[in-house]
MDTraj code that builds the backbone (N, CA, C; nanometers):
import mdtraj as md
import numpy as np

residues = "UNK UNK UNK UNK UNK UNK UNK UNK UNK UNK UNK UNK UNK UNK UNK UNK UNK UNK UNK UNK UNK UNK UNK UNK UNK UNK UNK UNK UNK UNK UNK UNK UNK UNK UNK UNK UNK UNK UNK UNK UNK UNK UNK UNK UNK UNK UNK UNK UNK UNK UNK UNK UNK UNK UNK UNK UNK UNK UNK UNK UNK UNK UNK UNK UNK UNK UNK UNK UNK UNK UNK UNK UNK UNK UNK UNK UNK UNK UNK UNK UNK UNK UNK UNK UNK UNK UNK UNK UNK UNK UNK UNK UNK UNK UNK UNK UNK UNK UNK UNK UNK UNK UNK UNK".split()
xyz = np.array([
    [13.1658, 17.5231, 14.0013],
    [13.0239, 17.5289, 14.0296],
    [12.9836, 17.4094, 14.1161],
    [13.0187, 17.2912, 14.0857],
    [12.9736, 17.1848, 14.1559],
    [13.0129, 17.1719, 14.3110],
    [13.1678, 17.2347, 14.2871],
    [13.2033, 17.2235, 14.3940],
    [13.1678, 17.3138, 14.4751],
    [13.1550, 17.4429, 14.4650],
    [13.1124, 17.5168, 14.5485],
    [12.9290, 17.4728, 14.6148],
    [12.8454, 17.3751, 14.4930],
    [12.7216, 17.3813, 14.5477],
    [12.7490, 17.2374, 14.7040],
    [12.8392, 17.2009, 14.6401],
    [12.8402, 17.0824, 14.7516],
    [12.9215, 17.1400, 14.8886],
    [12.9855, 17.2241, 14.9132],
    [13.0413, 17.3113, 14.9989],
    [12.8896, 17.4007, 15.0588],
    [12.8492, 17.4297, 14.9996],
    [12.7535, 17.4997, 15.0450],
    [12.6399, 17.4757, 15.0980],
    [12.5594, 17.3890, 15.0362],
    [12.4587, 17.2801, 15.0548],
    [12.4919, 17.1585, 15.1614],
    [12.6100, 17.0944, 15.1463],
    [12.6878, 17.0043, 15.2374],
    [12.6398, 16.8489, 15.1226],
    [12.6243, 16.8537, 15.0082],
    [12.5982, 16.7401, 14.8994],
    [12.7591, 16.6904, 14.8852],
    [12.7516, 16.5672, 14.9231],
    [12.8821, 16.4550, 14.8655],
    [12.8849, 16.5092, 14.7117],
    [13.0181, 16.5388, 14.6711],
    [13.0678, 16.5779, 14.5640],
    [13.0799, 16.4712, 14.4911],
    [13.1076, 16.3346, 14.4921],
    [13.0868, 16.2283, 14.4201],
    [12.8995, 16.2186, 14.3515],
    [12.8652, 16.2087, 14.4810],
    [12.6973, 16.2369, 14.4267],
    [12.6515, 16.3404, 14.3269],
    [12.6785, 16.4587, 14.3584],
    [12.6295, 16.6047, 14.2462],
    [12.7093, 16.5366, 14.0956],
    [12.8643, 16.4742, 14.1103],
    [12.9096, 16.4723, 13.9851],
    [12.8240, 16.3519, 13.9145],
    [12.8116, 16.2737, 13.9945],
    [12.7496, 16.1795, 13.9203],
    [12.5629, 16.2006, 13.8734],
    [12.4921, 16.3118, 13.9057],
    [12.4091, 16.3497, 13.8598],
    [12.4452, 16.4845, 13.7803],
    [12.5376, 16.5122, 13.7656],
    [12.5618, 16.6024, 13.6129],
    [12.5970, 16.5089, 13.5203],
    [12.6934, 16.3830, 13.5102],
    [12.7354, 16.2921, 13.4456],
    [12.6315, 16.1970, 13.3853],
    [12.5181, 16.1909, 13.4216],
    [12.3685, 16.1926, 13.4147],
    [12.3182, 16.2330, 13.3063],
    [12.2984, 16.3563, 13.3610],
    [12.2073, 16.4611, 13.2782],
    [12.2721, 16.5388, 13.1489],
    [12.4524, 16.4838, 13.1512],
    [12.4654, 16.4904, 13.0317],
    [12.4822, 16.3950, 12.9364],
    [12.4918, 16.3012, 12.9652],
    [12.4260, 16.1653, 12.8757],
    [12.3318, 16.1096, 12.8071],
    [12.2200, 16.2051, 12.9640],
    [12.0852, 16.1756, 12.8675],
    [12.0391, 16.2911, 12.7684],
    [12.1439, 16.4379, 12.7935],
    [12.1571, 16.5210, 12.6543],
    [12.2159, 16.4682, 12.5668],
    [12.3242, 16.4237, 12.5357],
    [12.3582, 16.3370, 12.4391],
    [12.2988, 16.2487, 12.3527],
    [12.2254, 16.1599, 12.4511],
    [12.1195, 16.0654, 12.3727],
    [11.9897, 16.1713, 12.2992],
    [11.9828, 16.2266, 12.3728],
    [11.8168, 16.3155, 12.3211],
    [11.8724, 16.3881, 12.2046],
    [11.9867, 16.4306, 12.1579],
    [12.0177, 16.5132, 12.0666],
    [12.0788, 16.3680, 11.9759],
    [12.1265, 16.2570, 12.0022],
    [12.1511, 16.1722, 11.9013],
    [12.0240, 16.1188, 11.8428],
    [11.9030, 16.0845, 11.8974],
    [11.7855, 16.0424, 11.8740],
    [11.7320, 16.1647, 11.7439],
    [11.7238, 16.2963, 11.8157],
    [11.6715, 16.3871, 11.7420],
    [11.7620, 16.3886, 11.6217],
    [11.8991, 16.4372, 11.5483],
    [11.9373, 16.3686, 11.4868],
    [11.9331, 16.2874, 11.3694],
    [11.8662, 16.1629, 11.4454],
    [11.8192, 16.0415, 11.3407],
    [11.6964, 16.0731, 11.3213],
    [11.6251, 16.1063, 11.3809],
    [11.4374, 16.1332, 11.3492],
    [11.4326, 16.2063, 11.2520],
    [11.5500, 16.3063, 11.2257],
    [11.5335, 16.4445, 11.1005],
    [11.6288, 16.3725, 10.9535],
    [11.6971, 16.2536, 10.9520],
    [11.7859, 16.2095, 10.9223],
    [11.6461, 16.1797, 10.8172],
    [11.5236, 16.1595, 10.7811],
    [11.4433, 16.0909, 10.6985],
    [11.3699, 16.2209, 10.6306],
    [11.3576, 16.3074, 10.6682],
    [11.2881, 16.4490, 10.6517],
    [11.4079, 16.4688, 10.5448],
    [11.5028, 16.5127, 10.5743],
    [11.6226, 16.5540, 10.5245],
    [11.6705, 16.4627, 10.3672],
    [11.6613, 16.3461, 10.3980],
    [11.6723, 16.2282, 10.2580],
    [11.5866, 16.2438, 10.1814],
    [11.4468, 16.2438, 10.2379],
    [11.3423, 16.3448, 10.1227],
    [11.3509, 16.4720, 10.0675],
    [11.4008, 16.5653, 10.1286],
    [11.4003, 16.6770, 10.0760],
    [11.4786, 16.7063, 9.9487],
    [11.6343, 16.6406, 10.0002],
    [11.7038, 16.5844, 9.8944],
    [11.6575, 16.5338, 9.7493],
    [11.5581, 16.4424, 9.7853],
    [11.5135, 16.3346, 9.7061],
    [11.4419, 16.4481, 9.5891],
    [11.3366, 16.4900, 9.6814],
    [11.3045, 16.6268, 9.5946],
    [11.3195, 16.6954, 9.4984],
    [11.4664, 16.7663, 9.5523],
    [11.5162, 16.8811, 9.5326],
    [11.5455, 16.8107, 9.4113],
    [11.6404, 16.7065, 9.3742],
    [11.6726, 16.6363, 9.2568],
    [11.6090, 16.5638, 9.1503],
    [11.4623, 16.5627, 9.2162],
    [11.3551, 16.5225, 9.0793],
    [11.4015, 16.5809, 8.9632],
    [11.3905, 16.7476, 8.9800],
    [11.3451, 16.7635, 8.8559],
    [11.4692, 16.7973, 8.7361],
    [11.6091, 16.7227, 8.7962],
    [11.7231, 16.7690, 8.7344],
    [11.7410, 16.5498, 8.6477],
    [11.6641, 16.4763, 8.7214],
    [11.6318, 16.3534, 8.6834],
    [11.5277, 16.3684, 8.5662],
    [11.3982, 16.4531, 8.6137],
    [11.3383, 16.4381, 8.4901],
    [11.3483, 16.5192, 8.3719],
    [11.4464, 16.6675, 8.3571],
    [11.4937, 16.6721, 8.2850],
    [11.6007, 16.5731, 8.2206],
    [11.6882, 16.5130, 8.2961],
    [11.7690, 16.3894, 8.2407],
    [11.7227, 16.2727, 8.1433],
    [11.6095, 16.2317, 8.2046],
    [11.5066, 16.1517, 8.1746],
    [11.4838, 16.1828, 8.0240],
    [11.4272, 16.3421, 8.0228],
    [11.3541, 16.3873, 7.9144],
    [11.4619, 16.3797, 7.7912],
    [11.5970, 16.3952, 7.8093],
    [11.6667, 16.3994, 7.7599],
    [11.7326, 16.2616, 7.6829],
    [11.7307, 16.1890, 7.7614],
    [11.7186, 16.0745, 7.7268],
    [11.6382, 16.0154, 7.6144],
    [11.4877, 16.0430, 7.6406],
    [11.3997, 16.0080, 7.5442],
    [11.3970, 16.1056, 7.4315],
    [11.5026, 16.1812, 7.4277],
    [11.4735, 16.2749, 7.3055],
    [11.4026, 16.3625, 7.2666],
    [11.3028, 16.3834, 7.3830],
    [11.1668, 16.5146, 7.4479],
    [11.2548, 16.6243, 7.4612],
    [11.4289, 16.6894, 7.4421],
    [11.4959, 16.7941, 7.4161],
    [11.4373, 16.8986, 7.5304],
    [11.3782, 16.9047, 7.6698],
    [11.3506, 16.9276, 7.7150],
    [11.4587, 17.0608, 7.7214],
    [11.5974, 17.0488, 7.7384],
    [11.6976, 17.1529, 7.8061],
    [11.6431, 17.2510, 7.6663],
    [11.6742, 17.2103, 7.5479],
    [11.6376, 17.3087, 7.4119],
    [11.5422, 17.3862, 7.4197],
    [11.3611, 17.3541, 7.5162],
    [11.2833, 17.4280, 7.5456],
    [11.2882, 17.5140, 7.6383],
    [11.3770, 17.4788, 7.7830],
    [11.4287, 17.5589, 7.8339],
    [11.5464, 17.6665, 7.8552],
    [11.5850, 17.6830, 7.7263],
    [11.6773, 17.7504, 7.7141],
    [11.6875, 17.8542, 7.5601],
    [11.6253, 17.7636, 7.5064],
    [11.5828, 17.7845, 7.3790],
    [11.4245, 17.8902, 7.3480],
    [11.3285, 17.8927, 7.4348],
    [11.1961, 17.9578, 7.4145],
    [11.1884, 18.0674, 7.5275],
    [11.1467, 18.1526, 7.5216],
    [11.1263, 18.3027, 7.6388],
    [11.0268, 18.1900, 7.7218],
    [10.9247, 18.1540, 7.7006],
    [10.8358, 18.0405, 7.8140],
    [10.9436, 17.9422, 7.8969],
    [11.0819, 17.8841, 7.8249],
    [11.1296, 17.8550, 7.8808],
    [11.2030, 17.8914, 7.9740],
    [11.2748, 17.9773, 7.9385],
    [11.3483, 18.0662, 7.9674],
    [11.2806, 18.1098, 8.1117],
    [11.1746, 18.1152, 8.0988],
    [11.1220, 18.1730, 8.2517],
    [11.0613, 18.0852, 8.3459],
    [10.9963, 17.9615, 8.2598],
    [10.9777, 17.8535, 8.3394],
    [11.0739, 17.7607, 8.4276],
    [11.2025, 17.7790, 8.3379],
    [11.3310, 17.7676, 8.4142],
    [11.3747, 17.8239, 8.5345],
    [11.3916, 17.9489, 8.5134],
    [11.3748, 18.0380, 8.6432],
    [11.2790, 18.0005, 8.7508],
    [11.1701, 18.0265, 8.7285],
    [11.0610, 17.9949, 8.8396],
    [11.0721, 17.8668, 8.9034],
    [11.1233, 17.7333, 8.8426],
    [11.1441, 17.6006, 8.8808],
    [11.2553, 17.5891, 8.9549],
    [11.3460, 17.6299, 8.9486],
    [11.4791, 17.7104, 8.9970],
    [11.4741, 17.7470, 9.1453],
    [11.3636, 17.8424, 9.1163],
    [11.3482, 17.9524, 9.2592],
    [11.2823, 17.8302, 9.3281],
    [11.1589, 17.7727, 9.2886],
    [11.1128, 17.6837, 9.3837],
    [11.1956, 17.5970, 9.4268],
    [11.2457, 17.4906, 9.3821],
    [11.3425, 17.4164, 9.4290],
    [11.4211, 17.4710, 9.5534],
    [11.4727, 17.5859, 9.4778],
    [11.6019, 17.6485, 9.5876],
    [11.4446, 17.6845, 9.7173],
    [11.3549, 17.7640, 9.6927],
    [11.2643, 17.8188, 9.8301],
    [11.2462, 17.6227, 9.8962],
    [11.2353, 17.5560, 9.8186],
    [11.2207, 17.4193, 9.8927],
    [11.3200, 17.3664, 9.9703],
    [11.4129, 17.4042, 9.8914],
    [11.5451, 17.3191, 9.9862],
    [11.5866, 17.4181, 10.1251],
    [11.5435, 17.5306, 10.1351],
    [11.5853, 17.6489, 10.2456],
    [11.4539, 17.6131, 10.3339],
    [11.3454, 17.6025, 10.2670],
    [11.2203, 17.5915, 10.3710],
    [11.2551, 17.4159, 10.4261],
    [11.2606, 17.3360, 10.4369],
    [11.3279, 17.2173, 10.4235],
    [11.4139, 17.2329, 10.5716],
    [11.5775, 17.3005, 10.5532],
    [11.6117, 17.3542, 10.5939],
    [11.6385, 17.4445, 10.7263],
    [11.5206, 17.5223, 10.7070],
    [11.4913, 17.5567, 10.8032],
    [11.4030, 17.5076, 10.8963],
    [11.3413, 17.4265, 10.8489],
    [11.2574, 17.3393, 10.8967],
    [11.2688, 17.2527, 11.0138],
    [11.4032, 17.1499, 10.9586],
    [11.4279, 17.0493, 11.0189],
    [11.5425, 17.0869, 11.1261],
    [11.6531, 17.2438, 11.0778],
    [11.7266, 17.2690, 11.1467],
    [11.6251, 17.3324, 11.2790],
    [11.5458, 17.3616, 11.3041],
    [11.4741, 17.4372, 11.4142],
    [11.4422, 17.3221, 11.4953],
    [11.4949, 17.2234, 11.4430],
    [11.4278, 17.1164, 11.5999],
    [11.5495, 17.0715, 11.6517],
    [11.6693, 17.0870, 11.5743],
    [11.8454, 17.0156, 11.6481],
    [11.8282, 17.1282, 11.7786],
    [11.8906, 17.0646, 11.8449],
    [11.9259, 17.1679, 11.9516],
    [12.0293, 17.2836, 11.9614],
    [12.0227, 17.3846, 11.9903],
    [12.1490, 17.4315, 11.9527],
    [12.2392, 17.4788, 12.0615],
])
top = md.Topology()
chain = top.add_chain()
for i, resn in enumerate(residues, 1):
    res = top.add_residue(resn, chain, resSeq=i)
    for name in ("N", "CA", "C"):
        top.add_atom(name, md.element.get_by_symbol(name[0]), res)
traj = md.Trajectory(xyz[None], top)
């Protein structure tokens, strides 16, 4: 490609390469930047997603038997579930989120 545009056009082939050699560097950088900018979105979401397996831990800890209510009562039993689904719809919305700005 290059070569044929510099054949054609009459552009020094040193010149065209060194403005593709350019313009892919400064893709490089723009996709390493972007990257790190989502790199903080992403540590939160995380952060998140794992609250509530901490504050069951937590609860557990203090002897509040938290897992026994959730596993143990039909309220639990479904409040489990539903906390579940959110998490997981959080970590995909998240996800999809932050993956829609990498380049692809």
């Amino acid at each position: 490609m290059a070569w044929s545009l510099a054949d054609e056009h009459g552009i020094p082939l040193a010149d065209l390469l060194d403005v593709v050699r350019r313009d892919l560097d400064a893709t490089v950088r723009s996709a390493g930047r972007t990257e790190a900018g989502m790199a903080g979105p992403r540590t939160s979401a995380g952060v998140l997603a794992l609250l509530p397996a901490v504050g069951i831990a937590l609860g557990e800890a203090t002897g509040a038997a938290p897992l026994a209510v959730l596993t143990g009562t039909g309220l639990g039993a479904v409040l489990l579930l539903v906390g579940t689904g959110l998490v997981l719809a959080g970590v995909l919305w998240t996800s999809a989120l932050t993956g829609r700005v990498m380049p692809r």
